[in-house]
C-alpha positions in Angstrom: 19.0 -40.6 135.0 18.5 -44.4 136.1 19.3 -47.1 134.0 16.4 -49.4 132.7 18.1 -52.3 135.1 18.0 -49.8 137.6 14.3 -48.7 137.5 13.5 -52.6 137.4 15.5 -53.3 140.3 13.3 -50.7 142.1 9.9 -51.5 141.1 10.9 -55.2 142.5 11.9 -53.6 145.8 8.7 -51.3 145.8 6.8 -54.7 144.8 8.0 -56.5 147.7 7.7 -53.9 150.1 3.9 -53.7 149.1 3.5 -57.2 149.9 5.1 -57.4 152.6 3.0 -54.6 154.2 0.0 -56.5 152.7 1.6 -59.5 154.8 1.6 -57.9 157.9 -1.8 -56.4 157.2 -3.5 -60.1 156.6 -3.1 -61.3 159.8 -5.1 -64.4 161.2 -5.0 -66.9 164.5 -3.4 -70.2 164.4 -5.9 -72.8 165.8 -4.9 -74.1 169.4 -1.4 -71.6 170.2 -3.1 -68.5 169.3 0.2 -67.1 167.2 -0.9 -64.1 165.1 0.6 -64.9 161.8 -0.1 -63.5 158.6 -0.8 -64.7 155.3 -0.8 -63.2 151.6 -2.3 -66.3 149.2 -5.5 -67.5 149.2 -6.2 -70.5 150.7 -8.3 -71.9 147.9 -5.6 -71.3 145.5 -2.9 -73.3 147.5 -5.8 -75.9 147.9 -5.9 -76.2 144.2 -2.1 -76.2 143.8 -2.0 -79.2 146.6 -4.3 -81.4 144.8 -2.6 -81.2 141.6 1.0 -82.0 143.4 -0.6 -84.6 145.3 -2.1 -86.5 142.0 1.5 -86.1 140.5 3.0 -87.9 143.5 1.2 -90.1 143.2 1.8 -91.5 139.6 4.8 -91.4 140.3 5.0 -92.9 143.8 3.2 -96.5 144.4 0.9 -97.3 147.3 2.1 -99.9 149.1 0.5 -103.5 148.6 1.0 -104.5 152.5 -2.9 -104.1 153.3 -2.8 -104.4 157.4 0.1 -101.5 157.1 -2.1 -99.3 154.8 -5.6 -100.3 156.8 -3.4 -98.7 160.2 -2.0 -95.6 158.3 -5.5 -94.5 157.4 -7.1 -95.8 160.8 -5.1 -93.5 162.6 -5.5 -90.4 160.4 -9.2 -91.0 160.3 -8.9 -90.7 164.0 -7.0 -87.6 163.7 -9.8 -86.6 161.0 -12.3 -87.0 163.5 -10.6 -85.7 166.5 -10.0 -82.2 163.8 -13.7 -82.4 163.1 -15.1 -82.3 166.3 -12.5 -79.6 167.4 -13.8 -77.6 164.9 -17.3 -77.9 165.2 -17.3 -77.5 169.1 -15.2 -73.7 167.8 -17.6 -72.8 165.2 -15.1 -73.2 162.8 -16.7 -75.4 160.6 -16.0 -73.2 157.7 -12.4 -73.2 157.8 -13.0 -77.2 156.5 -15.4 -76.7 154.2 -12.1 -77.4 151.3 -10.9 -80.4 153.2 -11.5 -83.9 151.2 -9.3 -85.7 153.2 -7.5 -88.6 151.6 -4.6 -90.7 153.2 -2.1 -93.1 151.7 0.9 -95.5 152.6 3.3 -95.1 149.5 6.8 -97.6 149.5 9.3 -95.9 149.9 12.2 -96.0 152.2 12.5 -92.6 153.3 11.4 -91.6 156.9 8.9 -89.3 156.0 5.4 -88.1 155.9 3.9 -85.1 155.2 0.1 -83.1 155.2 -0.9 -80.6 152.4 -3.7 -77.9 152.7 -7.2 -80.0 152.2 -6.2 -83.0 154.1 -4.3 -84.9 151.4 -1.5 -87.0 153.8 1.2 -89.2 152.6 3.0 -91.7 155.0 6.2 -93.3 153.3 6.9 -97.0 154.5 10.2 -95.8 155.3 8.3 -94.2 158.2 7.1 -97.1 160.0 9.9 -98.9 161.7 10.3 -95.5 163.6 7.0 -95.3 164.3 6.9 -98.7 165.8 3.4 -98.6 166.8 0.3 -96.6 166.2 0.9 -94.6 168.6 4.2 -93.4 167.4 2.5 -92.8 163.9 -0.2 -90.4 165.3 2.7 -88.3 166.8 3.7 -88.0 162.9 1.0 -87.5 161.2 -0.6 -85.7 164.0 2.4 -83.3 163.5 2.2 -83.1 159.7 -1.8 -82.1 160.1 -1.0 -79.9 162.2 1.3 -77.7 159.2 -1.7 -78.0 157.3 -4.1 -76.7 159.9 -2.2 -73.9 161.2 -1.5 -73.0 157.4 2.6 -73.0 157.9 3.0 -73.6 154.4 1.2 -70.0 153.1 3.1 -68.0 155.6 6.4 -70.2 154.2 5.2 -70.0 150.6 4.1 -65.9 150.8 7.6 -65.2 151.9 9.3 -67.4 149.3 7.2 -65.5 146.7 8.8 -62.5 148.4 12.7 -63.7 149.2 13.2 -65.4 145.8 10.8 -63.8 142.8 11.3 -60.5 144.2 7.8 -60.3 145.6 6.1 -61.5 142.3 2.2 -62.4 143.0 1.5 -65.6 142.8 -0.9 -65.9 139.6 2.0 -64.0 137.7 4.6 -66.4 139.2 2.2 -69.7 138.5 1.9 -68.0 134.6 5.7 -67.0 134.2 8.2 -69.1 136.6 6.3 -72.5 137.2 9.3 -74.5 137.7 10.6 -71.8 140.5 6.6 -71.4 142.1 6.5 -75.4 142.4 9.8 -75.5 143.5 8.9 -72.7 146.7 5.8 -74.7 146.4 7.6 -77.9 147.5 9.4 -76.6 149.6 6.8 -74.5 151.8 5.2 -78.2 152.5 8.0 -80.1 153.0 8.4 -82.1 150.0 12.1 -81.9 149.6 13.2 -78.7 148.4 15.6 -76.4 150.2 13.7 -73.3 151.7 17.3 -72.1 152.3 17.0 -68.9 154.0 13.2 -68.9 156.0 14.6 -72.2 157.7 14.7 -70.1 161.2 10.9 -69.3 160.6 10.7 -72.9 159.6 12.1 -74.2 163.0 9.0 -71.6 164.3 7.0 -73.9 162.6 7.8 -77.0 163.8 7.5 -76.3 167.5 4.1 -74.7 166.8 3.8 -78.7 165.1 4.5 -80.5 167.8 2.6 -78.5 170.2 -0.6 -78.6 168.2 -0.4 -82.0 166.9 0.0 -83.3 170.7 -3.4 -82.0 170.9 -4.6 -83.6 167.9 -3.1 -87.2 168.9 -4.6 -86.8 172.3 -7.9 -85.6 171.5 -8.0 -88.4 168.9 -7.1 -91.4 171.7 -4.0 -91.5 171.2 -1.2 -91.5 174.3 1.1 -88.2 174.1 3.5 -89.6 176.7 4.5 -91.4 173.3 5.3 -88.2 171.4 9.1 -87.4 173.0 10.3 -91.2 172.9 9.4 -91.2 168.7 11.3 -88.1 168.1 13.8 -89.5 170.2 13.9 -92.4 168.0 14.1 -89.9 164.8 16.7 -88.2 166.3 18.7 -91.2 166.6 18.0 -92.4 163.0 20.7 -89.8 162.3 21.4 -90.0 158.7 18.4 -92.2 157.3 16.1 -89.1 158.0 15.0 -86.6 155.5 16.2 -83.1 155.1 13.3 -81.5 156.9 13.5 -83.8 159.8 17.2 -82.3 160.6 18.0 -79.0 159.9 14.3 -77.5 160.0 13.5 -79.3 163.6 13.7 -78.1 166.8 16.9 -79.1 168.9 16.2 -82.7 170.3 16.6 -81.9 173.6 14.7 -78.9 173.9 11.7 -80.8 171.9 11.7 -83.4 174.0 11.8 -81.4 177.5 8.8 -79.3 175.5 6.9 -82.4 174.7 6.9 -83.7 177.9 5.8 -79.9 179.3 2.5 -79.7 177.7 1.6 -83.3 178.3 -1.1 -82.3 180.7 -2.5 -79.9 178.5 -2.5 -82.3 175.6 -4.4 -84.4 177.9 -7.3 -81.8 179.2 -7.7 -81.2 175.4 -8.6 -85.3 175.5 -10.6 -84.2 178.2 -12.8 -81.6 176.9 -12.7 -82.0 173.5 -11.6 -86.0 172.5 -13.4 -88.1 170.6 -14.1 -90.5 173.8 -12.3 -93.5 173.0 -9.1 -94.8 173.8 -7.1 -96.1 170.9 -5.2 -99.7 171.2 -1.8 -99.4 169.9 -1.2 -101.5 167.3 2.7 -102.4 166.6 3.7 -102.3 162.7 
């Protein structure tokens, strides 16, 4: 006869195989590399989630007071904005934006980072800047980091941290019952400084599909990709100063950098066919 911990252990294992097969069921496209990836949690939900995460940062984070630093953050991911816009429209995927209010900010803080969440909310820490260099260098960045959002990296991260560490609890259960361990997957799933621990190799997936797609977006936005391998070069060579998730989650500098330089040509037909038309001066920070 099993033992009460026994009988709960398997209905977890039954739980998670359910969703896992529902995971592999709910399979969608990723914009631009055509990857088949699947998804369990609504997108509206996550949305939701985002926004409320976002407003907390926030509070707790201040903008930065340097204006002509703030006015070239939110030029260039306006440009991205647009570039994503007409992208979309030209697809017939106007839908897939209809949650996006997109909102950027320039918080201080010395961290090299940035990071997108689903609905266009982007954050760009000071910290990031001197890396960056130039505009140019920042649309390789943020480009990047709309690019997660986009190609919805952090639902296929969070579903399987709903799966790996709540033993496949759903999500409105795990919001209701563990909301310090669903933020903290949460977190994680976007980058915002948690340890995803053991979906780091899908992670690394994740960032390649990044960088490929958001070469596209920075090209198609008027922005030059030959730019993209000398920032993460630079990144690279920041060695300590960088963020968690700009060390072990990345791809291997070398190989991202060879890559890069690969699909410059493609990034640049996308310019071609689907750009916004208009060449972007750099501007040096």
């Amino acid at each position: 006869m099993l033992t009460k911990t026994q009988i709960m252990n398997n209905t977890q294992k039954i739980i998670a195989i359910s969703l896992l097969s529902a995971i592999l069921m709910a399979c969608a496209t990723v914009p631009f590399t055509g990857r088949k990836q699947s998804k369990l949690l609504p997108e509206t939900m996550l949305t939701e989630m985002a926004l409320t995460e976002y407003n907390t940062f926030l509070q707790a984070n201040p903008v930065s007071s340097n204006a002509n630093q703030t006015a070239m953050v939110k030029e260039v991911g306006n440009n991205i904005r647009l570039a994503v816009e007409k992208y979309y429209k030209a697809k017939g995927w106007e839908k897939k934006l209809a949650d996006y209010k997109w909102e950027i900010n320039l918080v201080e803080d010395a961290t090299v980072n940035a990071w997108a969440m689903p609905g266009g909310k982007i954050v760009v820490y000071t910290g990031l800047l001197g890396i960056a260099k130039n505009t140019d260098g920042l649309a390789v960045v943020m480009g990047h980091e709309v690019a997660h959002a986009l190609a919805h990296h952090g639902n296929e991260r969070m579903s399987q941290g709903l799966i790996v560490q709540l033993g496949g609890m759903a999500l409105n259960e795990a919001v209701k019952n563990k909301p310090e361990d669903t933020q903290a997957i949460f977190n994680g799933a976007y980058g915002l400084g948690a340890n995803i621990g053991a979906i780091l190799p899908f992670s690394r997936k994740h960032e390649s599909e990044a960088d490929e797609i958001g070469l596209y977006l920075m090209a198609m936005a008027g922005y030059d990709p030959t730019e993209a391998s000398p920032f993460w070069d630079r990144m690279n060579a920041g060695g300590g100063a960088r963020p968690p998730e700009f060390l072990s989650t990345h791809p291997d500098p070398a190989k991202r950098s060879s890559k890069l330089q690969e699909l410059i040509p493609e990034a640049q037909d996308y310019a071609r066919r689907y750009g916004t038309g208009k060449k972007q001066s750099r501007k040096n920070f």
